[in-house]
C-alpha positions, 0 to 999 in steps of 0.5 A, a space after each residue: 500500500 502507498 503511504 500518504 507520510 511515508 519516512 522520506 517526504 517533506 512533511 516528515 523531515 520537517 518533522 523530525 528537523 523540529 523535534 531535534 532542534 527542540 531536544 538540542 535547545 533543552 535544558 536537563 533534565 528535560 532533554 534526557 526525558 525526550 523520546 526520540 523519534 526515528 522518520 519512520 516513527 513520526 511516519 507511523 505516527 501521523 499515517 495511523 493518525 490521519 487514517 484514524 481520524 476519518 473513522 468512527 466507532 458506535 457513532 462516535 467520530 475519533 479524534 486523534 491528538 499525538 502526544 509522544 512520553 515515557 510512561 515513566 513521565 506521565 503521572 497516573 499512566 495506566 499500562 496494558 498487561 500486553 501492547 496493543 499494536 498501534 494500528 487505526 484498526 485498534 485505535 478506532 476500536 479502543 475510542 468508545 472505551 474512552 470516556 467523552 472528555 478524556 484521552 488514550 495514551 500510547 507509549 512505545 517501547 523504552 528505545 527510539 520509536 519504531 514501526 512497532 508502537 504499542 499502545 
């Protein structure tokens, strides 16, 4: 299948060029708190994004807002007992669960984040 954002566009190295700049720009210890993203990372990201953001699931639209941190750095994070992949099959599928007003956080793993991003 042909991606719309795939690793190598423009969109994506603009990307990836501003979140570099922004980890060389901070201050510990924020920087040493980034999650860095690899271009096929920040591909996945905003390819499931934007596919997800076109479905619904028992009438509710789904909204998506990309937010990338360690679970470590988020305070009352709640964790899977195993990932689930980060597909806009399973994203969609997870929205009804989310109470209207409130978000679903997904984390990779603890390395730079790859096509394998698990919620």
């Amino acid at each position: 299948m042909t991606r719309l954002f795939p690793p190598e566009a423009d969109c994506v190295a603009q990307i990836h060029a501003q979140l570099e700049r922004l980890v060389e720009i901070m201050s510990p210890p924020f920087s040493e708190r980034v999650v860095r993203l690899t271009r096929e990372g920040i591909s996945t990201l905003v390819e499931t994004a934007f596919w997800v953001g076109l479905q619904s699931n028992e009438g509710r639209t789904t909204r998506v807002r990309l937010a990338v941190a360690s679970p470590d750095h988020v305070p009352g994070a709640i964790r899977f007992a195993s990932p689930i992949p980060y597909k806009s099959s399973e994203v969609v599928g997870l929205g009804p669960a989310v109470p209207e007003g409130r978000y679903l956080a997904g984390c990779g793993k603890s390395r730079p984040i790859g096509p394998d991003i698990g919620l």
